[in-house]
C-alpha positions as CSV (number, residue, x, y, z in Angstrom):
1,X,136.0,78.3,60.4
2,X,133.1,75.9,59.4
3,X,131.6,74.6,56.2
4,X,127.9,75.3,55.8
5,X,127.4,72.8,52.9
6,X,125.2,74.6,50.3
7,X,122.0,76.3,50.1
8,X,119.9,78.6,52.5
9,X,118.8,75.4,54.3
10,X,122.0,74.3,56.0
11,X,122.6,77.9,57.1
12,X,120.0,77.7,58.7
13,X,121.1,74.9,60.6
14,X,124.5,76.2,60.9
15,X,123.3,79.7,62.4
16,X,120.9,78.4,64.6
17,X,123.5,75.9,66.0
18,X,125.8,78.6,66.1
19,X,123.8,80.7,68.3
20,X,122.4,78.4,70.5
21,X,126.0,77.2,71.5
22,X,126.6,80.9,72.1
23,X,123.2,82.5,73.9
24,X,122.0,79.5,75.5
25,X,122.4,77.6,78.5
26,X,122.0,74.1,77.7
27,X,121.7,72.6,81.5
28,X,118.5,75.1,81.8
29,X,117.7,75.1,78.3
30,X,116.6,79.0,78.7
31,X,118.8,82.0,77.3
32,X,121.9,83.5,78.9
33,X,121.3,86.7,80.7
34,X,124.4,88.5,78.9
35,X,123.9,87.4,74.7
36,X,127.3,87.2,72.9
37,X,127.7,89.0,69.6
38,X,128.8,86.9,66.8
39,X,130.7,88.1,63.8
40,X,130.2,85.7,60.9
41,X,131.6,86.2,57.0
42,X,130.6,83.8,54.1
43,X,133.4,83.1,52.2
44,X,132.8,81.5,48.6
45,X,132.0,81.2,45.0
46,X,129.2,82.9,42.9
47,X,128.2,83.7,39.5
48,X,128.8,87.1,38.1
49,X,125.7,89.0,36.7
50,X,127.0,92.5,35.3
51,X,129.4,92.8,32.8
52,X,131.8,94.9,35.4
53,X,131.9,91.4,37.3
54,X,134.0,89.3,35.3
55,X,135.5,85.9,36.5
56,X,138.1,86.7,39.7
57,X,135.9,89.6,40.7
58,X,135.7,89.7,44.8
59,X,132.4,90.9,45.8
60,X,131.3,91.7,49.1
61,X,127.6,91.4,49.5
62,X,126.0,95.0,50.9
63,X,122.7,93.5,50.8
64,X,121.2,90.1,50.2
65,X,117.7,89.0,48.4
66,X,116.3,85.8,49.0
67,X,114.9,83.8,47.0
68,X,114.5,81.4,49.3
69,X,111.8,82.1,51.6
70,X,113.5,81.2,54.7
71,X,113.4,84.2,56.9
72,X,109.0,84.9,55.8
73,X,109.0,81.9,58.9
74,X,110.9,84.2,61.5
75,X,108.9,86.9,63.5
76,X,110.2,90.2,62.9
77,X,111.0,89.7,59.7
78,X,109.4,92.8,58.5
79,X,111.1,95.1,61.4
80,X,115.2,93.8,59.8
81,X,113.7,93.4,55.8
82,X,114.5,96.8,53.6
83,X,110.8,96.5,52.3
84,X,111.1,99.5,49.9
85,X,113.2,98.2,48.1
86,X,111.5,94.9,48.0
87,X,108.5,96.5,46.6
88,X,110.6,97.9,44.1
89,X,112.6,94.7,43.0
90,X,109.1,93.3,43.0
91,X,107.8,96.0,41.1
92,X,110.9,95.9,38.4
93,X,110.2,92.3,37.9
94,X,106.5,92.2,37.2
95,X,105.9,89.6,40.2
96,X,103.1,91.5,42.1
97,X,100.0,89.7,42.0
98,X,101.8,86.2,40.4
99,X,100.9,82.8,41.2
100,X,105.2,82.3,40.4
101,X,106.1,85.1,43.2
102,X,108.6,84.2,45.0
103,X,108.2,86.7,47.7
104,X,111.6,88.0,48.0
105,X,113.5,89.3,51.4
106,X,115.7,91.7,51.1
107,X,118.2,92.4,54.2
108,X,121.4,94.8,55.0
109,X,124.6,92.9,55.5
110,X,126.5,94.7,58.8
111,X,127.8,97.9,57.7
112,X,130.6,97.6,59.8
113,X,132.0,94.0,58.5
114,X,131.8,95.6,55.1
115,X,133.7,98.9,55.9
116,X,136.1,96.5,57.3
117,X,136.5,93.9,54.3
118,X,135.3,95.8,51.3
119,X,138.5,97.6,50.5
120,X,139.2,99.1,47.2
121,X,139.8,95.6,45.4
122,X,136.1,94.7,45.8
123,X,133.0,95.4,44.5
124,X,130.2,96.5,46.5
125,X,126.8,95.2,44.9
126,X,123.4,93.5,46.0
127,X,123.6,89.4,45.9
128,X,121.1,87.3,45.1
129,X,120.5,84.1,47.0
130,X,118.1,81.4,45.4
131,X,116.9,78.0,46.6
132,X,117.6,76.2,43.3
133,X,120.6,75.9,40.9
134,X,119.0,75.9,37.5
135,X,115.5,77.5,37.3
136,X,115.7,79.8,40.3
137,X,119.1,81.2,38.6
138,X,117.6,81.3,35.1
139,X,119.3,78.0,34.5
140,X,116.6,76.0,31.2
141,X,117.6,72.4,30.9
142,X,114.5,70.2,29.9
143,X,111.9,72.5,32.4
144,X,110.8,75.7,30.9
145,X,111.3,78.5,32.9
146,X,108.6,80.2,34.9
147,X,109.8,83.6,33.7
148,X,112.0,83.3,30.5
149,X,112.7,87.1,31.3
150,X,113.9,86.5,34.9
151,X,118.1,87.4,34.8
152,X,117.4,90.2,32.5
153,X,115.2,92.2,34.5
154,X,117.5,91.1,37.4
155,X,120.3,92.6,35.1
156,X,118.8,95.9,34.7
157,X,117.6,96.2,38.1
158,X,119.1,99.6,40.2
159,X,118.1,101.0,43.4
160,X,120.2,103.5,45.2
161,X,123.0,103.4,42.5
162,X,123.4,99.6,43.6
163,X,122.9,96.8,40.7
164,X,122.3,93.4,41.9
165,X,125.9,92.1,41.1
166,X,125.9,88.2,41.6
167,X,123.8,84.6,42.4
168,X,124.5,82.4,44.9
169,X,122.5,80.1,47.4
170,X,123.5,81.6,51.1
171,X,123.7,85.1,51.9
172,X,120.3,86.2,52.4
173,X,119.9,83.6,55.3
174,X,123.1,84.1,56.9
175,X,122.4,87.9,57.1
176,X,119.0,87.4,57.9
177,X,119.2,84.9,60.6
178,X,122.4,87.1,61.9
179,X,120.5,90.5,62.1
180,X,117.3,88.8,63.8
181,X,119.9,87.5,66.2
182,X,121.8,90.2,66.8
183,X,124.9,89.3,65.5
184,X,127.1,90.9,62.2
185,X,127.4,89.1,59.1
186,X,128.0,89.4,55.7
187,X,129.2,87.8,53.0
188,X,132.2,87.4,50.3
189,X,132.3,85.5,46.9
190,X,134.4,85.4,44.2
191,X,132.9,85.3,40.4
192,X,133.6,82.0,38.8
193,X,131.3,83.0,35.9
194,X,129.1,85.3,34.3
195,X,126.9,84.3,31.3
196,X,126.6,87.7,30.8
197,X,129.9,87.8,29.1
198,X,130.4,84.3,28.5
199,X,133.0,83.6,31.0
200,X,133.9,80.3,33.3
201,X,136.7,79.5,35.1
202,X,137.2,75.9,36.9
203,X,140.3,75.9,38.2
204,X,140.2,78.8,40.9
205,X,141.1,77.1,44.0
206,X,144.3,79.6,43.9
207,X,142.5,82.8,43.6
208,X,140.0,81.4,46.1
209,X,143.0,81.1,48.5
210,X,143.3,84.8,47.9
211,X,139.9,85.8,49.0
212,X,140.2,83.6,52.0
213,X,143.5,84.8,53.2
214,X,142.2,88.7,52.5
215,X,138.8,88.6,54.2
216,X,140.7,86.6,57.4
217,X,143.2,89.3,57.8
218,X,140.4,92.3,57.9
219,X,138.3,90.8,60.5
């Protein structure tokens, strides 16, 4: 168990770290002959962005898009992305051809993590990871927003009888990094609130307890 600290960045860190203490040998600084597979789950908090994700929802992350930009630095990139559908999230969104494009990854959390944790009491949906916590998630304090429009064509967004189900600030990386590395990951959040339906909810260190407890006892 580790804490990652927030945002794409420090996964980064974390991943890399992870794997080097793993796959490399650090008297010869070269990589170990046999590579061992790491299995690695986000657990955490995220905001809800369809009304069937109300606050307490547990949603297990089938695939992540990233905001970010972090794995357009990592060769092979293209070979792991699910580039059809980025073209058609890109498409959906009117980016194409935008000065404002953030040039969204999309990657596949590991199928078999998810059969594993993704039981009947949570939702399987597409998460959204951003680099920011206001304008990348639609947030308008004194900055205008790039596009005003942004969380409700994100909102009506389908592909494959998925709707992208929540924000956060992680999963695309950890998934990303994982798959490029051959290891599983995926990731888990819990819906502290949806602006779609008005909802927040503070206190939830209990609930979050829940989550924890449930996702450790799958793996």
């Amino acid at each position: 168990v580790v804490s990652t600290g927030i945002g794409c960045d420090n996964v980064d860190i974390v991943v890399n770290e992870l794997d080097a203490l793993a796959n490399i040998n650090f008297e010869t600084r070269e990589e170990n002959e046999k590579i061992r597979q790491l299995e690695m789950v986000r657990i955490g908090t995220c905001g809800g962005l369809q009304p069937f994700t109300p606050v307490g929802t547990f949603i297990c992350s089938v695939k992540s898009v990233g905001f970010d930009g972090l794995l357009n630095f990592y060769a092979g990139r293209n070979e792991v992305c699910d580039l059809e559908l980025e073209k058609a999230f890109l498409k959906h969104m009117k980016w194409q051809g935008n000065q404002c494009q953030p040039a969204p990854y999309v990657i596949d959390a590991n199928e078999d993590l998810i059969n594993r944790i993704a039981k009947d009491d949570m939702v399987r949906g597409i998460t959204i990871s951003t680099g920011g916590f206001f304008g990348p998630q639609g947030r308008e304090l004194r900055i205008p927003l790039a596009d005003p429009d942004q969380n409700s064509k994100i909102e009506s967004f389908e592909y494959n009888d998925l709707k992208i189900t929540n924000f956060e600030m992680e999963s695309s990386a950890l998934a990303g990094l994982a798959r490029l590395m051959g290891h599983k990951a995926t990731t888990c959040c819990m819906v502290i609130a949806n602006r779609l339906i008005k909802e927040a909810n503070t206190g939830y260190k209990n609930t979050i307890n829940i989550l924890i407890k449930t996702v450790l006892d799958r793996l």
